[in-house]
Backbone as XML, in Angstrom:
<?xml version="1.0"?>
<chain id="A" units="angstrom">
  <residue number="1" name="UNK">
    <atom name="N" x="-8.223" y="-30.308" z="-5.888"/>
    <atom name="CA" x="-8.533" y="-28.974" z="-5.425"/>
    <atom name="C" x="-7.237" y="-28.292" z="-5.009"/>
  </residue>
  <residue number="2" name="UNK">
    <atom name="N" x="-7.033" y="-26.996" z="-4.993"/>
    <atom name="CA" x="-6.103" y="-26.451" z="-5.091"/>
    <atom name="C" x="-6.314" y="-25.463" z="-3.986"/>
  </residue>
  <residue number="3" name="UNK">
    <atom name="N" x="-5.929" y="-24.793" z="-3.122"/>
    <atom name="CA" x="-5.865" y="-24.318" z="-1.458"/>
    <atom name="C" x="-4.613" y="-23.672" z="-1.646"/>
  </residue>
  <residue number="4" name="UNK">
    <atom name="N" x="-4.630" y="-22.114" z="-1.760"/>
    <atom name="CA" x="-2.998" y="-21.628" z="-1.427"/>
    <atom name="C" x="-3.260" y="-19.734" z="-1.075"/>
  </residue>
  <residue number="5" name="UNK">
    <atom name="N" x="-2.279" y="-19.506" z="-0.342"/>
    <atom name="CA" x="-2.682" y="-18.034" z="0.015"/>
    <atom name="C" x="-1.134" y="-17.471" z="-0.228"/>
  </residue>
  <residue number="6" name="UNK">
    <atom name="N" x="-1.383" y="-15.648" z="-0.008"/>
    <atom name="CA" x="-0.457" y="-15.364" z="-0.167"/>
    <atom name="C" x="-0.542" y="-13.808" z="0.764"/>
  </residue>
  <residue number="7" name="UNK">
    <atom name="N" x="0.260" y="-13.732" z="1.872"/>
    <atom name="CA" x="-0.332" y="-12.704" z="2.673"/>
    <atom name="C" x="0.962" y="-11.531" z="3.156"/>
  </residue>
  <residue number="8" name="UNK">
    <atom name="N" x="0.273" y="-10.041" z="2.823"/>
    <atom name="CA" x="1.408" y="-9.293" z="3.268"/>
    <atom name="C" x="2.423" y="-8.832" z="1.451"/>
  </residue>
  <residue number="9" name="UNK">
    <atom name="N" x="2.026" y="-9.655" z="0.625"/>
    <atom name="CA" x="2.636" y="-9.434" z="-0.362"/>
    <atom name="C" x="2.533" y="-7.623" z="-1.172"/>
  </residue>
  <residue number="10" name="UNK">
    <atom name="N" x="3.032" y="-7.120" z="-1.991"/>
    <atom name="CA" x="3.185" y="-6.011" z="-2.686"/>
    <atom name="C" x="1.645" y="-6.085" z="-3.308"/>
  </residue>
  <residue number="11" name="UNK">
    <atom name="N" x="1.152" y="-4.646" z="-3.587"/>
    <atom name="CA" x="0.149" y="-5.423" z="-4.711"/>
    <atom name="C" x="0.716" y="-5.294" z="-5.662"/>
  </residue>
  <residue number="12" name="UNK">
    <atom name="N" x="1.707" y="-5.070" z="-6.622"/>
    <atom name="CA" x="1.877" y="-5.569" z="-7.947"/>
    <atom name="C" x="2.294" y="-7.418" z="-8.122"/>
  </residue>
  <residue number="13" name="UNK">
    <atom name="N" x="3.104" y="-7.795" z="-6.759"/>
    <atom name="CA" x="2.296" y="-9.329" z="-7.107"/>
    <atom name="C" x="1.136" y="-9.772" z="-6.761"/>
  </residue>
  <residue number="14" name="UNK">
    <atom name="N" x="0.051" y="-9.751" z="-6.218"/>
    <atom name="CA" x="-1.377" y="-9.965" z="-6.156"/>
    <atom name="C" x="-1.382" y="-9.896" z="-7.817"/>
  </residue>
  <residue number="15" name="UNK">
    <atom name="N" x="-1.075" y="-8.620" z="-8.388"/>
    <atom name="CA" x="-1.941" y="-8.624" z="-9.443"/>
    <atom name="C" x="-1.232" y="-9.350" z="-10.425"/>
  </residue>
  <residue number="16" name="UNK">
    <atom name="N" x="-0.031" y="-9.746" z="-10.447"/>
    <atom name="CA" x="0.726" y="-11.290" z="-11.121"/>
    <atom name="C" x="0.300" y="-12.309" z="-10.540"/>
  </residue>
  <residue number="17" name="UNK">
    <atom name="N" x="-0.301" y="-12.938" z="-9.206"/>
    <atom name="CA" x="-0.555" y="-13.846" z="-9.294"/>
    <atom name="C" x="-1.897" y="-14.023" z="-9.569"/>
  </residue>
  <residue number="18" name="UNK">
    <atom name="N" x="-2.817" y="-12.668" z="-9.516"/>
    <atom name="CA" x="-4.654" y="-13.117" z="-9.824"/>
    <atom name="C" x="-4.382" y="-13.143" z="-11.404"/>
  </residue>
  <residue number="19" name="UNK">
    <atom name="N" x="-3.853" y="-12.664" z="-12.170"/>
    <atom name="CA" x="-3.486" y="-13.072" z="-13.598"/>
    <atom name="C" x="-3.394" y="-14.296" z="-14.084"/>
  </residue>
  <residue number="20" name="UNK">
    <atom name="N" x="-2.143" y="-15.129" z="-12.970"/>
    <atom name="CA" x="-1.656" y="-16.347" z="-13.584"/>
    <atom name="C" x="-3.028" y="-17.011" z="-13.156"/>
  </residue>
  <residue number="21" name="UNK">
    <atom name="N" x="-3.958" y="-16.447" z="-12.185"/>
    <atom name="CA" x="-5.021" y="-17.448" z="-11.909"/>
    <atom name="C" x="-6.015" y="-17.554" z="-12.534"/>
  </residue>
  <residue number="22" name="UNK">
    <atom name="N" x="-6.356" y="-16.790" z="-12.980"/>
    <atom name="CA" x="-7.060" y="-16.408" z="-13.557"/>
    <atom name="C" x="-7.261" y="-17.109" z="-15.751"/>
  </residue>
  <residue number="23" name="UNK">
    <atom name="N" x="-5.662" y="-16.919" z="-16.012"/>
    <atom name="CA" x="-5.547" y="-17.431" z="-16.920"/>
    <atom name="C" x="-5.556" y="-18.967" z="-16.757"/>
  </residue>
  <residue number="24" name="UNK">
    <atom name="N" x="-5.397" y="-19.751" z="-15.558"/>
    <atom name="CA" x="-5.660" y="-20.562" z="-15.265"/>
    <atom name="C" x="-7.247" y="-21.252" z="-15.169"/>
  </residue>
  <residue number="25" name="UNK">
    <atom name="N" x="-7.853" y="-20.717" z="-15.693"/>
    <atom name="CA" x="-9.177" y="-20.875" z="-15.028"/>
    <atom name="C" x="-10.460" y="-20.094" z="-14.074"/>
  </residue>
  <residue number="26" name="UNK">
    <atom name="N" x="-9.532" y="-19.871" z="-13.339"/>
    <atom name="CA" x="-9.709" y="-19.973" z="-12.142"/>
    <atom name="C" x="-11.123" y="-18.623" z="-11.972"/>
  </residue>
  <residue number="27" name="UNK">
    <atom name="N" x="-11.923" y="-18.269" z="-11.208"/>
    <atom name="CA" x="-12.723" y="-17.145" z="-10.683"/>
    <atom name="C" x="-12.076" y="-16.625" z="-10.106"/>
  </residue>
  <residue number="28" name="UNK">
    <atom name="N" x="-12.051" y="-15.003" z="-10.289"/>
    <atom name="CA" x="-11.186" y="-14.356" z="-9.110"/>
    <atom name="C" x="-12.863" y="-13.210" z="-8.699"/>
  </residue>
  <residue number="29" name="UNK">
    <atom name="N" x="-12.959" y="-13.712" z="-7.460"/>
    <atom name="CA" x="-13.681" y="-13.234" z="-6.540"/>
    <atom name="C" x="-13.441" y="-12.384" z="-4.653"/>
  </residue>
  <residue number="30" name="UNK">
    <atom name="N" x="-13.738" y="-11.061" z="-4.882"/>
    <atom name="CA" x="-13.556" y="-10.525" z="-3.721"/>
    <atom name="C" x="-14.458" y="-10.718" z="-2.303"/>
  </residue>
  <residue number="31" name="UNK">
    <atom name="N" x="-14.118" y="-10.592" z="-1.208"/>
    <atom name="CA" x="-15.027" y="-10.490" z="-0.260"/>
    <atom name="C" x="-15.521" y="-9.159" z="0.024"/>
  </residue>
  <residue number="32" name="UNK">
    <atom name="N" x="-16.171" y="-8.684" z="-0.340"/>
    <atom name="CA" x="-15.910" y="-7.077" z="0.041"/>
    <atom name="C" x="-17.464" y="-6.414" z="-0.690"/>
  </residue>
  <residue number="33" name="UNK">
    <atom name="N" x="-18.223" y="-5.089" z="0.423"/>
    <atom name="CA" x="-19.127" y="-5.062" z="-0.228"/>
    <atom name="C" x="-19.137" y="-3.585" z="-0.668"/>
  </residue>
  <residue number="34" name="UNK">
    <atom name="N" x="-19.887" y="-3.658" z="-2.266"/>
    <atom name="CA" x="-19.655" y="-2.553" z="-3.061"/>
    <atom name="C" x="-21.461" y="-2.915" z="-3.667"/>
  </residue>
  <residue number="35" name="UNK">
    <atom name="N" x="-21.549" y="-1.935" z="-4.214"/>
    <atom name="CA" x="-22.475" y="-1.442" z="-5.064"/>
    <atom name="C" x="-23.051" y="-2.884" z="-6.018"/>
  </residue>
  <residue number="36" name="UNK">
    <atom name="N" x="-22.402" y="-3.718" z="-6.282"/>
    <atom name="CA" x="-22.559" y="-4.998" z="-7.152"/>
    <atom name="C" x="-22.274" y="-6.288" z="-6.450"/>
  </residue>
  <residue number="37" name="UNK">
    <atom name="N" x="-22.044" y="-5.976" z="-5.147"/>
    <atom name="CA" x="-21.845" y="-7.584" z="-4.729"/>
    <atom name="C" x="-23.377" y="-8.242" z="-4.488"/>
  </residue>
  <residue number="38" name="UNK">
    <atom name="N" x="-22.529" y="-9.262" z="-5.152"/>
    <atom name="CA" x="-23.491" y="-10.440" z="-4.644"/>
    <atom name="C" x="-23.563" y="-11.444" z="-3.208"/>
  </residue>
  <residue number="39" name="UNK">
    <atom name="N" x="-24.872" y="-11.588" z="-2.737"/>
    <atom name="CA" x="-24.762" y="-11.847" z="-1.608"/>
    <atom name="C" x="-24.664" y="-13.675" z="-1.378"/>
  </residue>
  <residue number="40" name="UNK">
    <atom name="N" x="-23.271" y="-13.913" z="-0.048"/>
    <atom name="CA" x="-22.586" y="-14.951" z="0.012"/>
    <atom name="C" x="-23.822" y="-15.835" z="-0.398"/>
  </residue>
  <residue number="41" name="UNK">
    <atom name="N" x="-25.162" y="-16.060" z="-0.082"/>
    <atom name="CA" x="-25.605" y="-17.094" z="-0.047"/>
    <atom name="C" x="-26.893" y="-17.177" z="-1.366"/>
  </residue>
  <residue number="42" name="UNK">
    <atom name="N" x="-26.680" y="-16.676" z="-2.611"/>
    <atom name="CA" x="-27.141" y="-16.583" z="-3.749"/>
    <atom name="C" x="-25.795" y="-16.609" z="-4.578"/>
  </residue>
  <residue number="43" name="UNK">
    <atom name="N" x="-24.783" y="-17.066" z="-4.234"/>
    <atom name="CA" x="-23.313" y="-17.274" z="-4.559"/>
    <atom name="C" x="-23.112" y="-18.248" z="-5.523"/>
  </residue>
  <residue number="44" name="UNK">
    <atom name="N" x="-22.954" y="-19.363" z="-6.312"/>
    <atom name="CA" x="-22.864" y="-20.611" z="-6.832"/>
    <atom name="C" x="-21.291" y="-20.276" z="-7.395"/>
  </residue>
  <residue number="45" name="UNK">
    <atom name="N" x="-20.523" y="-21.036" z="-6.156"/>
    <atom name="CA" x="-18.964" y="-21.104" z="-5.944"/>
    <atom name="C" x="-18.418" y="-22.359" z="-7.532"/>
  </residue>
  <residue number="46" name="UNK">
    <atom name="N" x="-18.007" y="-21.145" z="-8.439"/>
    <atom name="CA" x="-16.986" y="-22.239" z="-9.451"/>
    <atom name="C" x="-16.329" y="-22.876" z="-8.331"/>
  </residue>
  <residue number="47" name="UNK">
    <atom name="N" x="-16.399" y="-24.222" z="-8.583"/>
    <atom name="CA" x="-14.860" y="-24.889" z="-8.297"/>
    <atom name="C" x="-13.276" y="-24.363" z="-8.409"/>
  </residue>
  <residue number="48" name="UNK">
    <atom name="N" x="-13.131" y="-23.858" z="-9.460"/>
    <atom name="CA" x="-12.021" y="-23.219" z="-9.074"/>
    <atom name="C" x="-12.065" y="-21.813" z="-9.242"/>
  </residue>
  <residue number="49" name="UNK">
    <atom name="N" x="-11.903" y="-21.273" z="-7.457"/>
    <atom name="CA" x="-11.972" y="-20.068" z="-7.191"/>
    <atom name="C" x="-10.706" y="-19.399" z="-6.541"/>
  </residue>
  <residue number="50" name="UNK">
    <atom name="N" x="-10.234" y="-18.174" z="-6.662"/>
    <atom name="CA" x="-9.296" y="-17.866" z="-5.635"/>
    <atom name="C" x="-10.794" y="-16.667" z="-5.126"/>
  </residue>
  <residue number="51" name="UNK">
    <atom name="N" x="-10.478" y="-16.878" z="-3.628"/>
    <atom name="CA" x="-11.021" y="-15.482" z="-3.036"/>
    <atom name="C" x="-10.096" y="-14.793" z="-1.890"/>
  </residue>
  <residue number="52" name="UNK">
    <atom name="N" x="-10.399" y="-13.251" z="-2.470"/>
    <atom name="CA" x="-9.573" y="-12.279" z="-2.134"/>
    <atom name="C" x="-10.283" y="-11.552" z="-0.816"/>
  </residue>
  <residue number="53" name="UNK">
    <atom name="N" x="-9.674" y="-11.695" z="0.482"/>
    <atom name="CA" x="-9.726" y="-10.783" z="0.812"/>
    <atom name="C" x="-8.915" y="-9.702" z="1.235"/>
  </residue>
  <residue number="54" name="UNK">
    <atom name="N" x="-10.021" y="-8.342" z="1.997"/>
    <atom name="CA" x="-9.278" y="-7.340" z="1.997"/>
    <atom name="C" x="-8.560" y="-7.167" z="3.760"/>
  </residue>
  <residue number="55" name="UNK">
    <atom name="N" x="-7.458" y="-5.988" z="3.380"/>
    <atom name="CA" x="-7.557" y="-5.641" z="5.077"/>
    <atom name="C" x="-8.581" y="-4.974" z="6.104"/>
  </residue>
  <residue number="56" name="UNK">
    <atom name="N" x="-8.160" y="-5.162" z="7.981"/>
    <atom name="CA" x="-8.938" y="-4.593" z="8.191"/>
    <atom name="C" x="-9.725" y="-2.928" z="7.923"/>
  </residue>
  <residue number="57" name="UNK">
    <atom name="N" x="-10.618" y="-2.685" z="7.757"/>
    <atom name="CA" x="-11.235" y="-1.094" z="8.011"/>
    <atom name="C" x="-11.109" y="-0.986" z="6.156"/>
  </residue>
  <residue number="58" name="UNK">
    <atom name="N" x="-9.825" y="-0.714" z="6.061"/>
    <atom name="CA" x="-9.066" y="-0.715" z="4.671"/>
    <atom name="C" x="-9.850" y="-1.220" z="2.746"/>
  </residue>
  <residue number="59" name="UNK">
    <atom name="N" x="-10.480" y="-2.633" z="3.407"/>
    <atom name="CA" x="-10.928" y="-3.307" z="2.351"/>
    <atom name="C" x="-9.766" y="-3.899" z="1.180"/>
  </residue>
  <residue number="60" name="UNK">
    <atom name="N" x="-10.491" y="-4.159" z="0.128"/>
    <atom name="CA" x="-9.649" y="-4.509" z="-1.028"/>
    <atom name="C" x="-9.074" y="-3.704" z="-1.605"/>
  </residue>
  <residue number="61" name="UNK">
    <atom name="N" x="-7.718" y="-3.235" z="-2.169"/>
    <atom name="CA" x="-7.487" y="-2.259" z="-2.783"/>
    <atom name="C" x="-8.407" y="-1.718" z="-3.807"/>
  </residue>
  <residue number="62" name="UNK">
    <atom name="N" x="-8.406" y="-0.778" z="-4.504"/>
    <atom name="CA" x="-9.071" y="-0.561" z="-5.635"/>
    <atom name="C" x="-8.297" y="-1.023" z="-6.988"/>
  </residue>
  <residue number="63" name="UNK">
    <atom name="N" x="-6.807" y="-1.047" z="-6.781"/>
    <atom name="CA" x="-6.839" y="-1.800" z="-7.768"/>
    <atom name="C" x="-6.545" y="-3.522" z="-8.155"/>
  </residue>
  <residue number="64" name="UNK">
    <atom name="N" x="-6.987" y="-3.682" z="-7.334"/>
    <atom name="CA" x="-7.060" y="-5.208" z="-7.479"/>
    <atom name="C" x="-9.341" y="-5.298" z="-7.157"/>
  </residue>
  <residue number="65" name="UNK">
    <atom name="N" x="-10.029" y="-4.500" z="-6.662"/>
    <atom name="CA" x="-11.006" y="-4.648" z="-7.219"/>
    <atom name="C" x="-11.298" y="-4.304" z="-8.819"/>
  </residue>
  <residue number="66" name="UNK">
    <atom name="N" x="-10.913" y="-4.320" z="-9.448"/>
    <atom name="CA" x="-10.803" y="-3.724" z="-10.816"/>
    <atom name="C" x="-10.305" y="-5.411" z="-11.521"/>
  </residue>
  <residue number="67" name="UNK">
    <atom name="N" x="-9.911" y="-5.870" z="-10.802"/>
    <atom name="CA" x="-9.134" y="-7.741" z="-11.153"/>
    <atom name="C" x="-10.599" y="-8.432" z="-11.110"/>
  </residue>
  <residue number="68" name="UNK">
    <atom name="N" x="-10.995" y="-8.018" z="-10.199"/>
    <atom name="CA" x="-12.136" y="-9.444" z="-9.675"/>
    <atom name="C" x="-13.264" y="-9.764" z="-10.579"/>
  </residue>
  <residue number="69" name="UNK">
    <atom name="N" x="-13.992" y="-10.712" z="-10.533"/>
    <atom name="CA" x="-15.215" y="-11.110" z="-11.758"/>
    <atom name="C" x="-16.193" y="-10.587" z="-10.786"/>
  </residue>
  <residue number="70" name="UNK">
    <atom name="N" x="-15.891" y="-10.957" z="-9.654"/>
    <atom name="CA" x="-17.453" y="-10.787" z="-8.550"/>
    <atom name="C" x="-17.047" y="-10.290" z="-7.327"/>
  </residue>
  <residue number="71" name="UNK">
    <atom name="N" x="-17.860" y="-9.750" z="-6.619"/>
    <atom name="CA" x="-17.894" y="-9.173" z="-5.364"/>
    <atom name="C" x="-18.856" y="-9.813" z="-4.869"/>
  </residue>
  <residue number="72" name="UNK">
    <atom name="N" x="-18.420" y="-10.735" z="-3.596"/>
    <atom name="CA" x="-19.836" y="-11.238" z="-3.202"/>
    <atom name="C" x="-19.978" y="-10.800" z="-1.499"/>
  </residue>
  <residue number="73" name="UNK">
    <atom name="N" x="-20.744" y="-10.505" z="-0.739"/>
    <atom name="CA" x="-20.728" y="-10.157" z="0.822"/>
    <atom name="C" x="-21.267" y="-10.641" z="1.405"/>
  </residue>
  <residue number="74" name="UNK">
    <atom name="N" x="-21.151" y="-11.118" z="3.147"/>
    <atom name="CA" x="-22.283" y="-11.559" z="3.865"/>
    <atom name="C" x="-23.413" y="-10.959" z="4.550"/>
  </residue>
  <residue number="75" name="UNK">
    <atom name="N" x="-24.454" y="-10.883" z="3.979"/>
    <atom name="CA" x="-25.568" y="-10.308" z="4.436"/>
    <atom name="C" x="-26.287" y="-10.354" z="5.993"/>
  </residue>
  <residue number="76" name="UNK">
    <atom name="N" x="-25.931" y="-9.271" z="6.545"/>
    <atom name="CA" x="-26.176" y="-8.806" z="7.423"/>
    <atom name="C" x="-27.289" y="-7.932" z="8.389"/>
  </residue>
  <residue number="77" name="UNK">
    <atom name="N" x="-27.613" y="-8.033" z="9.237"/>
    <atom name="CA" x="-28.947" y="-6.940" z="9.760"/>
    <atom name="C" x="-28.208" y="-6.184" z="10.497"/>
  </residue>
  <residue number="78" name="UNK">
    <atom name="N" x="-29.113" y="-4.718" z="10.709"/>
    <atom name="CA" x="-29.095" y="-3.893" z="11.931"/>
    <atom name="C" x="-27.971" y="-2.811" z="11.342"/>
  </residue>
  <residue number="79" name="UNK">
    <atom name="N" x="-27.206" y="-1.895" z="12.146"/>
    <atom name="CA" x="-26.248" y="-1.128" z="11.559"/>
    <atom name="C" x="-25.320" y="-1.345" z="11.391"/>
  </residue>
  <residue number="80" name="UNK">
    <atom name="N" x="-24.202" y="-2.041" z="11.849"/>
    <atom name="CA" x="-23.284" y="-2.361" z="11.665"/>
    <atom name="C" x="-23.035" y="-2.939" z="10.878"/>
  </residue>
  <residue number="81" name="UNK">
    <atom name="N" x="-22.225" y="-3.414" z="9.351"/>
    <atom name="CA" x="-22.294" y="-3.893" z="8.286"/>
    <atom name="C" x="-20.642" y="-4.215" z="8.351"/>
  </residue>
  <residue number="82" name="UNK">
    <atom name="N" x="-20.248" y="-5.063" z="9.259"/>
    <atom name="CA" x="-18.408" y="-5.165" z="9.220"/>
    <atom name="C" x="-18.582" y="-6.291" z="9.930"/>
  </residue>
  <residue number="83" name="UNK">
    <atom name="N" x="-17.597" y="-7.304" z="9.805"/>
    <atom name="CA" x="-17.256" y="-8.385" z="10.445"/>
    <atom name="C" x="-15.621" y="-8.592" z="10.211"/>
  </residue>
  <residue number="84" name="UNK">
    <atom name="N" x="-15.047" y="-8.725" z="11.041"/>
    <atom name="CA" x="-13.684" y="-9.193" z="11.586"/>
    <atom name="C" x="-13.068" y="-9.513" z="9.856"/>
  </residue>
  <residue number="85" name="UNK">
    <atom name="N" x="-12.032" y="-9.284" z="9.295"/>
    <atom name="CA" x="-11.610" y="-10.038" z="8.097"/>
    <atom name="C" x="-11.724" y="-11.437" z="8.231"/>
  </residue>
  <residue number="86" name="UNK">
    <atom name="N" x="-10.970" y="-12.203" z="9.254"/>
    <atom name="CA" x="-10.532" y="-13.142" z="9.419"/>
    <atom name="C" x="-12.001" y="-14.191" z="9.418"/>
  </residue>
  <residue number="87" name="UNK">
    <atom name="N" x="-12.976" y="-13.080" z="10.493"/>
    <atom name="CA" x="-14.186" y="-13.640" z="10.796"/>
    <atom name="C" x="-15.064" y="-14.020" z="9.190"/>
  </residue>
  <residue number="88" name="UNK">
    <atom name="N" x="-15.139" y="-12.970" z="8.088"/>
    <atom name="CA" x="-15.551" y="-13.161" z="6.957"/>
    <atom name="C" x="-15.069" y="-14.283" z="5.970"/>
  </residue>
  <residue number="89" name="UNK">
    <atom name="N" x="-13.613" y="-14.574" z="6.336"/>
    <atom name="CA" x="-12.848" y="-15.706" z="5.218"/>
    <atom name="C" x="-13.611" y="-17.055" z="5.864"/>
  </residue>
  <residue number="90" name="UNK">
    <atom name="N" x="-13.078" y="-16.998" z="6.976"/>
    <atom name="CA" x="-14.174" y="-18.104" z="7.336"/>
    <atom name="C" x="-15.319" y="-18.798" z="6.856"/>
  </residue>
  <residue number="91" name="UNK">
    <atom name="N" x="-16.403" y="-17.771" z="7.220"/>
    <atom name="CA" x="-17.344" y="-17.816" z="6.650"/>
    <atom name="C" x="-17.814" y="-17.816" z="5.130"/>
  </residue>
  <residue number="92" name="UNK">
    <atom name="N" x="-17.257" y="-17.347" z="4.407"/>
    <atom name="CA" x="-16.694" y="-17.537" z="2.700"/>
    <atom name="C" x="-16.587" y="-19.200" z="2.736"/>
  </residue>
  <residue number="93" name="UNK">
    <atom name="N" x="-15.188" y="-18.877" z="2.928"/>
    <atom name="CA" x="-14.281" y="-20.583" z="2.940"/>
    <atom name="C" x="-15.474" y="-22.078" z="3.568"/>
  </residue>
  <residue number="94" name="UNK">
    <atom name="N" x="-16.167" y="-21.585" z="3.966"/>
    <atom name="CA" x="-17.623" y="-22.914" z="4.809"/>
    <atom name="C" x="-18.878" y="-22.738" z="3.793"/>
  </residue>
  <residue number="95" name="UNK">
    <atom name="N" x="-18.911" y="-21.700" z="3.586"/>
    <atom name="CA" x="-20.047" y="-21.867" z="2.293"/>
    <atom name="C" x="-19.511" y="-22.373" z="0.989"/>
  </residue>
  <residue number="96" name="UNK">
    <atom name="N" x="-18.196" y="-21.874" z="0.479"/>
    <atom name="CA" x="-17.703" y="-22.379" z="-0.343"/>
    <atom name="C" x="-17.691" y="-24.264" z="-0.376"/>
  </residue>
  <residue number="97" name="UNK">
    <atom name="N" x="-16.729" y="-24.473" z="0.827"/>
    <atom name="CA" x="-16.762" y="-26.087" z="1.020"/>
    <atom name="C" x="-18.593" y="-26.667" z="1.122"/>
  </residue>
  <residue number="98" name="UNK">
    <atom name="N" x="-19.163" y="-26.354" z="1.666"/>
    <atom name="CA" x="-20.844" y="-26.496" z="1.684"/>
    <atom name="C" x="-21.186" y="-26.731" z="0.178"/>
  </residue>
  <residue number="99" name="UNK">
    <atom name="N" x="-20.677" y="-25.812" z="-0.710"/>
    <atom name="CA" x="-21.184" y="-26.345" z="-2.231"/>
    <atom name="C" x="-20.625" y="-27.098" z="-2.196"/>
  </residue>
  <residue number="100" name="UNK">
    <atom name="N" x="-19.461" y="-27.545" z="-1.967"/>
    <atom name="CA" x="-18.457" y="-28.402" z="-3.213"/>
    <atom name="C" x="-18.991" y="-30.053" z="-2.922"/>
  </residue>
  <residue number="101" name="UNK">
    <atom name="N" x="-19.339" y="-30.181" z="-1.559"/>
    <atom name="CA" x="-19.423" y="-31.036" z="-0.723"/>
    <atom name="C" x="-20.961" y="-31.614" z="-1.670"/>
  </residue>
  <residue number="102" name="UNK">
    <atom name="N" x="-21.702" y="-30.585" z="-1.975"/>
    <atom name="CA" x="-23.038" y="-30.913" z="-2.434"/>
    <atom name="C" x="-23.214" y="-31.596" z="-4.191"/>
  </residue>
  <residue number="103" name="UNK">
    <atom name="N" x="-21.818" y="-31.322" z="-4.707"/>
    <atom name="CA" x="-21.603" y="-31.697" z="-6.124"/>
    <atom name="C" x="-20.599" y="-33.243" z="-6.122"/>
  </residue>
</chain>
C-alpha cells in the first residue's frame, strides 16, 4: 500500500502528480460535495486511491475537480453541511482503511 501527501504545493503540480497517479493506476477521488458526489458510505474504495482534499471554506479547486473520477461526501443532517477539512480526511482515511481491512 502506498500512503503519501503533498501539501501547500502549486496547482500545476497537483495536476502532474494526479496524472502520474493516475496513469499509475491509481483512482483519483475528491472529498468535496458537488452535484455528483457520491456518498462516503455507498463508496467501494479501489485499493489504489489517492484522495484529494480541498481547503478550508475554499474547497477543491475547479481545476483539479475536472482531474477527479469521483466526488464522494459525508452525509450529513440538519443545516450545516461543512466539517473541519482536517475533520473530513479523517473520516475518508477510516472508512477507506474499514474496507481494505474487510478484503
Amino acid at each position: 500500500r502506498e500512503v503519501g501527501s503533498c501539501f501547500g504545493s502549486p496547482s500545476g503540480k497537483y495536476e502532474s502528480i494526479l496524472g502520474e497517479k493516475e496513469t499509475g493506476g491509481f483512482a483519483i477521488l475528491g472529498l468535496e460535495q458537488t452535484a455528483n458526489s457520491v456518498a462516503l458510505d455507498q463508496y467501494n474504495f479501489p485499493t489504489k486511491t489517492v484522495l484529494v482534499l480541498g481547503r478550508e471554506k475554499e474547497g477543491i479547486p475547479v481545476e483539479i475537480i475536472h482531474m477527479l473520477d469521483t466526488c464522494i461526501e459525508i452525509p450529513q443532517l440538519g443545516v450545516v453541511r461543512s466539517l473541519n477539512v482536517h475533520v473530513s480526511g479523517a473520516i475518508a482515511l477510516w472508512e477507506y482503511t474499514r474496507q481494505q481491512r474487510l478484503h
